[in-house]
C-alpha positions in Angstrom: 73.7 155.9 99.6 76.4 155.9 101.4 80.2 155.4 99.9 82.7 152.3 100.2 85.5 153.4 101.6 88.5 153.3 99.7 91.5 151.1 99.9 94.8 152.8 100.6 97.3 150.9 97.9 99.6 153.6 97.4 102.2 151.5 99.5 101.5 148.6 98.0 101.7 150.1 95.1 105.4 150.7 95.7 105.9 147.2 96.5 104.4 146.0 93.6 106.6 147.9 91.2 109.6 146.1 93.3 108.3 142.9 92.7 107.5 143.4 89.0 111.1 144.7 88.4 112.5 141.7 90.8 110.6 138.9 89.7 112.7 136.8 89.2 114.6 137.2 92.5 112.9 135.0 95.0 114.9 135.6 97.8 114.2 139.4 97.5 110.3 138.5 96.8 110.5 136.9 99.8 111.7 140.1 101.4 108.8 141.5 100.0 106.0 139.0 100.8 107.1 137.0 104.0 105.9 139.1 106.7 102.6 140.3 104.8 99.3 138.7 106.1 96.5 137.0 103.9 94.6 140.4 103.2 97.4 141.8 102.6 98.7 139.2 99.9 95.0 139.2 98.8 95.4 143.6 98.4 99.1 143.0 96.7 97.8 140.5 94.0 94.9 143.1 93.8 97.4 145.8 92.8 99.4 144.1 91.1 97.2 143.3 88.4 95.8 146.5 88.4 99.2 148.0 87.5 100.6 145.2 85.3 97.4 143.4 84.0 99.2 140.5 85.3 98.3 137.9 87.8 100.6 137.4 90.3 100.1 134.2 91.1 100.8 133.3 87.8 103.9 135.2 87.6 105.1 133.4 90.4 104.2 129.7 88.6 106.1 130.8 85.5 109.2 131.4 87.7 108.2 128.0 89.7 108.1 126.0 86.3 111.6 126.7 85.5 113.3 126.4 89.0 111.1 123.1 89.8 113.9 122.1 92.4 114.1 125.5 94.2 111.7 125.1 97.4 112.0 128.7 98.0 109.9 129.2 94.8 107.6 126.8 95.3 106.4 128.5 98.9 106.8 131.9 97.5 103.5 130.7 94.9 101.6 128.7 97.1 102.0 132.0 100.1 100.6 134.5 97.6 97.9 131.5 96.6 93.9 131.4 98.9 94.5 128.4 101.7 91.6 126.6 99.0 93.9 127.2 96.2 96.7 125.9 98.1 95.0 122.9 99.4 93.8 121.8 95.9 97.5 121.9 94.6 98.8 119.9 98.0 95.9 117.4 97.5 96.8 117.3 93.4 100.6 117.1 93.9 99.9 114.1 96.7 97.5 112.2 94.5 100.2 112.7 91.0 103.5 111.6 93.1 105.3 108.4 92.3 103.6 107.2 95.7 100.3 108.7 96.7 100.6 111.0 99.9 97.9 110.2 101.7 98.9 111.6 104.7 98.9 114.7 103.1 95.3 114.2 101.9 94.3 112.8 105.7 95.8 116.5 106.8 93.2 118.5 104.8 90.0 116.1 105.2 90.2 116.1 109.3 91.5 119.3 109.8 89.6 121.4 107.5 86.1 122.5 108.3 83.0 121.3 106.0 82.7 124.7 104.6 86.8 125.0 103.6 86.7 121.6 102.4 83.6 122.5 99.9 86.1 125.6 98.6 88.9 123.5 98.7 86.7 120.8 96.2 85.3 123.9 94.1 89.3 125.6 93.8 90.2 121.8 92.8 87.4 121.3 90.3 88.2 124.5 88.4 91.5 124.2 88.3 92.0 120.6 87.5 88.8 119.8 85.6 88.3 116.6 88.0 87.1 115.7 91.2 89.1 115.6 94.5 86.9 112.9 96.0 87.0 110.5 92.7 90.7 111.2 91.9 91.7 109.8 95.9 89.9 106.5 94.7 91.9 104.1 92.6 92.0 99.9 92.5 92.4 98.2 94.2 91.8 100.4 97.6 93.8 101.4 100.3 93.2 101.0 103.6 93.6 105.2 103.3 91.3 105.7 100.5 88.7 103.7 102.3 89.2 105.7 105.8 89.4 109.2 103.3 86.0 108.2 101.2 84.4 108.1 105.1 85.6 110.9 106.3 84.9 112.8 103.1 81.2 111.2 104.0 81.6 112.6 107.4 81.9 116.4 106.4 78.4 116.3 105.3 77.2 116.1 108.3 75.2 118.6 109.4 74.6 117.6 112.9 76.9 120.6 114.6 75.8 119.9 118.7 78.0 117.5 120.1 76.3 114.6 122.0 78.3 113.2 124.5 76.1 110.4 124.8 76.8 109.4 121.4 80.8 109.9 122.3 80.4 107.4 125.0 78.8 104.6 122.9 81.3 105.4 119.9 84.0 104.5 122.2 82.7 101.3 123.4 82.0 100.2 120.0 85.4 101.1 119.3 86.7 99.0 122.2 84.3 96.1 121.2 85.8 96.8 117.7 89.5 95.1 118.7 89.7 91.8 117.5 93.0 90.6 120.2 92.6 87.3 118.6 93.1 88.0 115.0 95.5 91.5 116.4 93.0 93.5 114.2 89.9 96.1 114.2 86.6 95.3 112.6 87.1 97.8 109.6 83.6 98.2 108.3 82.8 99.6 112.1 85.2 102.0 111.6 83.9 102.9 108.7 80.5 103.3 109.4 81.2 105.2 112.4 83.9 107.7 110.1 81.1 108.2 107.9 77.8 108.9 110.0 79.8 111.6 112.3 81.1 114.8 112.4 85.0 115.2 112.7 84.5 117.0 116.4 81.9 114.4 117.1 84.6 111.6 116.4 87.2 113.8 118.2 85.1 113.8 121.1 84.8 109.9 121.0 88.2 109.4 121.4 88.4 111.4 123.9 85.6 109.3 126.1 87.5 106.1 124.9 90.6 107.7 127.0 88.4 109.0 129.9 87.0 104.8 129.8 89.6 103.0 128.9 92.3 104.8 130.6 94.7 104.6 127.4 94.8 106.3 124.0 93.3 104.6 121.4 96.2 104.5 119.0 97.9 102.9 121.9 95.5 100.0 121.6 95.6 99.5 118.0 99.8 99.6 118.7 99.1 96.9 121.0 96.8 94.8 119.0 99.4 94.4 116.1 100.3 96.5 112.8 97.9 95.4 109.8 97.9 97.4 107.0 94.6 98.8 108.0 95.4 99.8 111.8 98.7 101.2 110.6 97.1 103.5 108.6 94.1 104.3 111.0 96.5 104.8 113.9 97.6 108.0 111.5 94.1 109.0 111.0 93.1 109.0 114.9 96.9 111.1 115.6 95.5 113.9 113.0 92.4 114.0 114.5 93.0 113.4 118.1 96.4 114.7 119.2 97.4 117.0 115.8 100.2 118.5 118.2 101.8 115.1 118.5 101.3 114.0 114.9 102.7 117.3 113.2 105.8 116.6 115.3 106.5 113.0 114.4 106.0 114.0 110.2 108.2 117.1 110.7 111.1 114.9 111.3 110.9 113.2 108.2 108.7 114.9 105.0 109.8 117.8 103.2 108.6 120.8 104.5 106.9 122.0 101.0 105.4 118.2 101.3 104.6 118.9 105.0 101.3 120.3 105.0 99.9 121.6 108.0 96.5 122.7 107.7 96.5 124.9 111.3 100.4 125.6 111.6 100.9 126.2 107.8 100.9 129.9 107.5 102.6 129.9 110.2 105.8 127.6 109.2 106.0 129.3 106.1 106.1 132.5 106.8 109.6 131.7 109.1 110.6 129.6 106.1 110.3 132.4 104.2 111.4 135.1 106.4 114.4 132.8 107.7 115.7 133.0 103.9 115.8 137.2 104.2 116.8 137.1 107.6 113.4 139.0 108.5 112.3 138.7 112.1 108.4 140.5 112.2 105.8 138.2 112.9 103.0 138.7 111.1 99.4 139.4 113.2 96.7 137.1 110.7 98.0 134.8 108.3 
């Protein structure tokens, strides 16, 4: 049989003795951790507790719960944390605020795959003893916990071709959907439709609707009036549709440990981090 080749930790294993003896330095651990990718975190937490019998991650909470106000701590856990780890905890902290976050919980249902989303459920689950999908649901509904119950439906989908056919039809019925009299959308087509298809699938709708219509879609529910329902829909099609221009509007005006971008995330929080040491590499994977 043949062997596994071995890991080479002894560098790591340097770091890790400057982390344990810095711990409670997090701009230094950030000199430490910023510019390292995810199998690298993954091989440092490996090491760590290897050396230490400690988890790092855990380390790294202890320091968070008594500096609760220091963001820099807060990113230096959830970097060192699995992106399904770190989604549970966003979804968690955006469900517990004062004011539920569903745009934060909108972020992680479109732009996670089905098979991220069921690790993200299973990290939240273990961790929190409840489940993501029930805790989202309170009373009375939201028009956000109604659109997040269908696209929560719409993950298990398994139908993975996209039809273009079925794009086509989706965007007339979204068309017939506008209600110019009343300046409102028939919700339960919008929920039906949310719920029976794939996020690429409804992606690709909006897409046709454009290509039909020769206007955006959110432009149309803009026109058509601002009910509580198309206000928060118009949010929903922007994440899905044109993430570019939706991460750009919410940068301006969350938080960035509240800003939680699914795709750009690693990416923003590793400058965050590195901006805070003054440390310019880029890392190659996040």
């Amino acid at each position: 049989m043949a062997s596994q080749p071995l890991v080479d930790t002894t560098g790591f294993e340097n770091e890790c003795r400057e982390i344990h003896s810095e711990c409670n330095q997090p701009r230094h651990l950030s000199l430490l951790l910023a510019h390292r990718n995810t199998s690298e975190r993954q091989q440092i937490k490996a090491t760590y507790h290897a050396m230490f019998g400690q988890d790092l991650a855990g380390e790294l909470h202890k320091i968070l719960m008594g500096n609760q106000e220091d963001e820099l701590c807060k990113l230096l856990y959830l970097w060192v944390l699995n992106p399904a780890e770190r989604d549970a905890i966003m979804a968690r902290d955006a469900i517990e605020g004062r004011a539920t976050d569903y745009q934060v919980l909108v972020e992680i249902f479109t732009r996670r795959k089905q098979n991220q989303l069921f690790f993200t459920k299973q990290a939240y689950l273990g961790r929190f003893k409840k489940n993501l999908e029930q805790d989202m649901v309170t009373e009375p509904t939201h028009p956000y916990q109604r659109l997040l119950v269908a696209l929560a439906t719409s993950h298990k989908s398994h139908h993975d071709e996209l039809s273009q056919h079925i794009a086509k039809c989706d965007a007339r019925r979204l068309y017939d959907a506008k209600n110019s009299a009343m300046g409102s959308v028939d919700e339960a087509v919008i929920l039906e439709m949310f719920s029976k298809r794939s996020i690429p699938q409804i992606r690709l709708a909006f897409c046709s609707y454009k290509h039909i219509y020769g206007h955006d879609y959110t432009k149309a529910l803009k026109k058509n009036g601002f009910g509580e329902f198309e206000e928060s829909l118009r949010v929903v099609v922007k994440c899905i549709y044109s993430p570019s221009m939706y991460y750009s509007k919410v940068t301006e005006s969350r938080k960035f440990v509240t800003l939680y971008i699914s795709c750009l995330w690693p990416i923003l929080l590793f400058f965050v981090l590195s901006a805070a040491v003054q440390k310019p590499a880029m890392p190659s994977n996040q």
